[in-house]
C-alpha positions in Angstrom: 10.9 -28.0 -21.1 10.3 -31.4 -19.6 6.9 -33.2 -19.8 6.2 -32.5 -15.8 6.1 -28.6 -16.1 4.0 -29.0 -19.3 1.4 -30.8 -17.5 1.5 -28.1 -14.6 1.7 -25.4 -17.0 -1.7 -27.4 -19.1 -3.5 -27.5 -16.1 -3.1 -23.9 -14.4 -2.4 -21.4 -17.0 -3.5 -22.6 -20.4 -7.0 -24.3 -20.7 -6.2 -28.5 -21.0 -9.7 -29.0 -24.1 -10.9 -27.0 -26.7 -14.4 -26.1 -25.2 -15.8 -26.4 -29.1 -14.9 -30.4 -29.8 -13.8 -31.4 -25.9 -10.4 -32.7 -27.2 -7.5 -32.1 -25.6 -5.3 -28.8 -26.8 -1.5 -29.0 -28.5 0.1 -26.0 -27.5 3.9 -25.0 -29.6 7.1 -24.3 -28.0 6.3 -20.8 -27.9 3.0 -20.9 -25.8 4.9 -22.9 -23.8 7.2 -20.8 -23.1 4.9 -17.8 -22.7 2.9 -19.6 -20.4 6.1 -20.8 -18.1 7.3 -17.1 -18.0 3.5 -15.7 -16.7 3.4 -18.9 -14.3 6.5 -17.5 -13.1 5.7 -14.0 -12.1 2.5 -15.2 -10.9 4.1 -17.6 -8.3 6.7 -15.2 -7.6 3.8 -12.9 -7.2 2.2 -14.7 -4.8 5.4 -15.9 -2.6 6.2 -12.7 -2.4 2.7 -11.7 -1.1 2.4 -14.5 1.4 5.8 -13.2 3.2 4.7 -9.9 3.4 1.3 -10.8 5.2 3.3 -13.4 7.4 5.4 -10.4 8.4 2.3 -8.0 8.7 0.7 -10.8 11.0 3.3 -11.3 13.3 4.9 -8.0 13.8 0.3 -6.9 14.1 0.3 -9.6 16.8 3.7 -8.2 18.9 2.0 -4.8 18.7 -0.9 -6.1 20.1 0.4 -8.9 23.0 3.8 -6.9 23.6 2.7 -3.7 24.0 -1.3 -2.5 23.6 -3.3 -5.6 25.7 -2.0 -5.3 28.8 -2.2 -1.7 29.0 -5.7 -1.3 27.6 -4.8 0.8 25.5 -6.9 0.8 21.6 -6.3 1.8 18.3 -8.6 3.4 15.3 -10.8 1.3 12.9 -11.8 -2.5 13.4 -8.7 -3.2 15.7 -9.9 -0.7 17.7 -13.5 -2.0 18.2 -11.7 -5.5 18.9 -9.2 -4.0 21.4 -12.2 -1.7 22.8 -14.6 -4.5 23.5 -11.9 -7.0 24.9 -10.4 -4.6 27.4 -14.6 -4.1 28.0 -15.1 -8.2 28.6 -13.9 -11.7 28.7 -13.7 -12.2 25.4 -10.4 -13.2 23.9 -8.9 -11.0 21.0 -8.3 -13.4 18.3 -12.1 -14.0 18.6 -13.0 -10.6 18.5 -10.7 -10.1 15.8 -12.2 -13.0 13.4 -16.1 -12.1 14.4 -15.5 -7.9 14.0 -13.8 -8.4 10.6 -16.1 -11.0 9.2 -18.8 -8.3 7.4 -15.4 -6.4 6.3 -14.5 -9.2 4.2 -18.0 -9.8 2.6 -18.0 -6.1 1.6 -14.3 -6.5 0.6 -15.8 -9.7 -1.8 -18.1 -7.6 -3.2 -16.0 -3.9 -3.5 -12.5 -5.5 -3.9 -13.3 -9.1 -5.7 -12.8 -12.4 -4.7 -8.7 -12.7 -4.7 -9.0 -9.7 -2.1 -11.3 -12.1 -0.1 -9.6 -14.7 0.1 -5.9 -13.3 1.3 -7.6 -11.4 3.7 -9.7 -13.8 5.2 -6.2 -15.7 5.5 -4.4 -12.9 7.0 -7.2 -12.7 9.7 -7.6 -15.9 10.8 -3.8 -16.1 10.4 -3.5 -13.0 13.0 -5.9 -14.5 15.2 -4.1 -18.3 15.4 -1.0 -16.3 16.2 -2.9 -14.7 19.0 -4.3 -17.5 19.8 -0.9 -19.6 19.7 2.1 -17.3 20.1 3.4 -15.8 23.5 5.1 -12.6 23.4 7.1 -10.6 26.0 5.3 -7.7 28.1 7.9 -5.3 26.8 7.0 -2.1 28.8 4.1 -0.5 31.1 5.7 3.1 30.2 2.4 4.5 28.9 4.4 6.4 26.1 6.3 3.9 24.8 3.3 1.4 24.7 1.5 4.2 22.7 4.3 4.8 20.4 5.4 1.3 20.1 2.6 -0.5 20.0 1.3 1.9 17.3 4.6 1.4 14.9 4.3 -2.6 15.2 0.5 -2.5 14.4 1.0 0.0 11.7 3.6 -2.0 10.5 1.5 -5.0 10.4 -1.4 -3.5 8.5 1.5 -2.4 6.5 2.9 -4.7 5.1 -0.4 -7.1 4.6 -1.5 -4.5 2.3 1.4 -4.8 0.4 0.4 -8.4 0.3 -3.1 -7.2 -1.1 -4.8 -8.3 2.3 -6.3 -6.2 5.1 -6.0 -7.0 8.5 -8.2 -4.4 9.3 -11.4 -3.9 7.5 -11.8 -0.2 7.8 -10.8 0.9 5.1 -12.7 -1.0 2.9 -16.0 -0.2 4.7 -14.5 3.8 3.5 -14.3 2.5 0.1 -17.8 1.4 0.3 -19.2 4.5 1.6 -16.9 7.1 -0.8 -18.7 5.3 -3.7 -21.9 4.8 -2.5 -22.0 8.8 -0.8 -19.3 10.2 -2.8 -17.3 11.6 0.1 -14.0 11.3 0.3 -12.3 8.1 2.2 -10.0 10.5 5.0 -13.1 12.1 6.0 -15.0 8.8 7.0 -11.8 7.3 8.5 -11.8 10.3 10.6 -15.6 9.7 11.5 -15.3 6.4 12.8 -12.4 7.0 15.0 -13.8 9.8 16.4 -16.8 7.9 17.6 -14.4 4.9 18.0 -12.1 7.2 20.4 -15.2 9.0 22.5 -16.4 5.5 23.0 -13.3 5.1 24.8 -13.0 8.3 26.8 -16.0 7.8 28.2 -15.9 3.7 28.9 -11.9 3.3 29.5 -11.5 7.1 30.9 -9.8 10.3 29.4 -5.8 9.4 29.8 -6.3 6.0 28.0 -8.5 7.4 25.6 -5.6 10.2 24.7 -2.7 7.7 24.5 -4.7 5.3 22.4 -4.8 8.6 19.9 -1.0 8.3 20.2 -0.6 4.7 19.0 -3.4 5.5 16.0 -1.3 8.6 15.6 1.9 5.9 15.4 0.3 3.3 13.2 -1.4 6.2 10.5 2.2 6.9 10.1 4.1 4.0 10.0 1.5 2.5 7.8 1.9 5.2 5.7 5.6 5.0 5.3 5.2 0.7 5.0 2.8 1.5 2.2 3.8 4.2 0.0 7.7 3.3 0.1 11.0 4.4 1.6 12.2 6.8 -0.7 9.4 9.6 -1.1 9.6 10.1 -5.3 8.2 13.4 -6.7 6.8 13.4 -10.5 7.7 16.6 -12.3 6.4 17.9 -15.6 8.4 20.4 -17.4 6.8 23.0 -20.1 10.0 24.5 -21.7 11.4 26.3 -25.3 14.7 24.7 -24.5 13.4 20.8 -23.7 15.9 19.0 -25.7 18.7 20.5 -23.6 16.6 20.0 -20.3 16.2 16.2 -21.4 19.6 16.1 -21.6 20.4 17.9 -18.8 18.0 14.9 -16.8 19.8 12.1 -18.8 23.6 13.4 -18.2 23.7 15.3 -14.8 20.6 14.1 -12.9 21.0 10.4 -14.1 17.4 10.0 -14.8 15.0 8.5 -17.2 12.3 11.5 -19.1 9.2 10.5 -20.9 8.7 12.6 -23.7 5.1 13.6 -25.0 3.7 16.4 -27.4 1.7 19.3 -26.2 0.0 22.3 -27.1 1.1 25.8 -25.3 -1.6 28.4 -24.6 -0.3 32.0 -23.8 -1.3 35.9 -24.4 -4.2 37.7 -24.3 -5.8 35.6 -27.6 -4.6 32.2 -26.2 -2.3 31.2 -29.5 -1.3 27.6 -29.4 2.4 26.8 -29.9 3.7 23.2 -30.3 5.7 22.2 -27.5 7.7 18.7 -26.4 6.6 18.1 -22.2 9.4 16.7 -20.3 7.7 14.3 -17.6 10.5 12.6 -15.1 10.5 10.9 -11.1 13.2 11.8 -9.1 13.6 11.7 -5.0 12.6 14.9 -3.1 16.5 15.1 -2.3 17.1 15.7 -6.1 14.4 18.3 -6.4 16.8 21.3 -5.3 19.8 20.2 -7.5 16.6 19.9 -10.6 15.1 23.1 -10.0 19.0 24.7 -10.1 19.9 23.1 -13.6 16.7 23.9 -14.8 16.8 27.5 -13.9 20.5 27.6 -15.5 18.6 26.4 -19.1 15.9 28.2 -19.0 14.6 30.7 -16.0 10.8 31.1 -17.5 10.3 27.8 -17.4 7.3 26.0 -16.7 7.6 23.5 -14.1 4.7 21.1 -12.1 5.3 18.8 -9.3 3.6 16.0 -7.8 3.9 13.5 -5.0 4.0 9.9 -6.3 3.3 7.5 -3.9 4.9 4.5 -5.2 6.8 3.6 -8.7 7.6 0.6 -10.7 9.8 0.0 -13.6 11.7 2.4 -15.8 14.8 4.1 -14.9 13.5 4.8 -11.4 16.9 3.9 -9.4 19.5 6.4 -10.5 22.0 4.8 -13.3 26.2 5.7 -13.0 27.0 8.7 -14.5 29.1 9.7 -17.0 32.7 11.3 -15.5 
């Protein structure tokens, strides 16, 4: 490693003096290299994170110039109030959208931390200068297709800044807030604020505009949804069986996946005995689950089988490995 990295590598991941005697640290070969590998994934880290909120920003600002602002039409949460109160007045959205947001991100500081701040502050004023900067086609006046359109490029946006760890709506930290502070849950207050957000706008835009802007929320929810929580839907199964060596291998050999193993203690009849028993935890895709559920039943008909949605995986043997002819 030359000298230049060790100097960067001194002076942003390892700590340059001792903070006992004030003299300058000698770090071996080893912490070296441990540092350079974390200073790696971190700016990797953070690359990746500042494409995904440039690609949240401009695909949120298309949404909004291409589509939603020259038809009036709004959105939920704090893009809604922006797009609500500029179709309302003179005032520009990429002011709107800097001013409305600005309490979101000092209750983000303070729910979320400071890191959470800062990218979203970014993302916002970043959404506004495109706003602000960028002209985009008028693609369509079709009142559907704005709604549906519109409401798949914002989503998208929103999307794929929270993938970045930014929000370019502050909504749903202001629901984060409340959950703790109340202890209600965070779908119910969502759904609060856009229905007062939405009768607000039956009553000052009118009753058609009002029911297409549910249409591009309706769009966005979903496509956010779909940005956020992944592609492939995965489904995390936990098995309870007599047989589990020969269901693990059953998962290894014919379904191609990876099984986490753990010890358990079965309850059953009418004085709940306890029997010792291996659980058999594994992800696979919701395609698989029939094809599972088949060579399971084939092992072992009585047994006991849970499953759960899992919104998003990392690691392990997730993607399906060649199997054995």
């Amino acid at each position: 490693m030359n000298s230049f990295w060790k100097q960067i590598l001194i002076q942003t991941t390892l700590k340059q003096k001792d903070k006992k005697t004030g003299k300058k640290k000698k770090y071996s070969d080893f912490v070296l290299a441990k540092a350079f590998r974390e200073f790696k994934i971190t700016l990797k880290r953070h690359l990746k994170d500042v494409v995904l909120i440039t690609i949240g920003i401009f695909s949120a600002a298309f949404g909004f110039k291409g589509f939603l602002l020259t038809n009036h039409f709004i959105d939920g949460g704090a893009t809604g109030v922006s797009l609500l109160i500029s179709a309302l007045t003179e005032i520009p959205l990429y002011i709107l959208i800097i001013c409305i947001n600005i309490p979101f991100i000092i209750l983000g500081y303070i729910v979320m931390g400071k890191q959470f701040a800062i990218k979203t502050s970014l993302a916002i004023v970043g959404l506004s200068l495109v706003l602000a900067t960028v002209t985009f086609p008028n693609i369509t006046n079709d009142n559907l297709l704005v709604a549906v359109f519109g409401g798949f490029f914002l989503g998208a946006g929103i999307g794929f800044a929270i993938r970045g760890g930014a929000v370019i709506d502050g909504t749903e930290v202001l629901a984060i807030f409340l959950s703790r502070k109340f202890g209600v849950t965070i779908g119910d207050l969502i759904i609060v604020i856009n229905v007062i957000i939405f009768g607000l706008a039956a009553y000052l835009l009118g009753v058609d505009i009002a029911l297409y802007s549910m249409i591009t929320y309706l769009a966005a929810s979903k496509t956010l949804d779909f940005i956020v929580e992944g592609i492939e839907e995965y489904i995390g199964v936990t098995i309870v069986a007599t047989r589990s060596e020969d269901i693990r291998q059953m998962i290894i050999n014919k379904m191609g996946r990876g099984v986490t193993l753990y010890q358990g203690k079965r309850g059953y009849g009418k004085r709940g005995e306890t029997k010792e028993v291996e659980i058999i935890y594994t992800v696979i895709t919701r395609l698989e689950l029939s094809k599972l559920n088949t060579e399971i039943e084939k092992i072992e008909p009585t047994a006991f089988v849970v499953m759960n949605s899992v919104k998003d995986t990392k690691g392990g043997m997730i993607k399906r490995r060649p199997l054995k002819h």
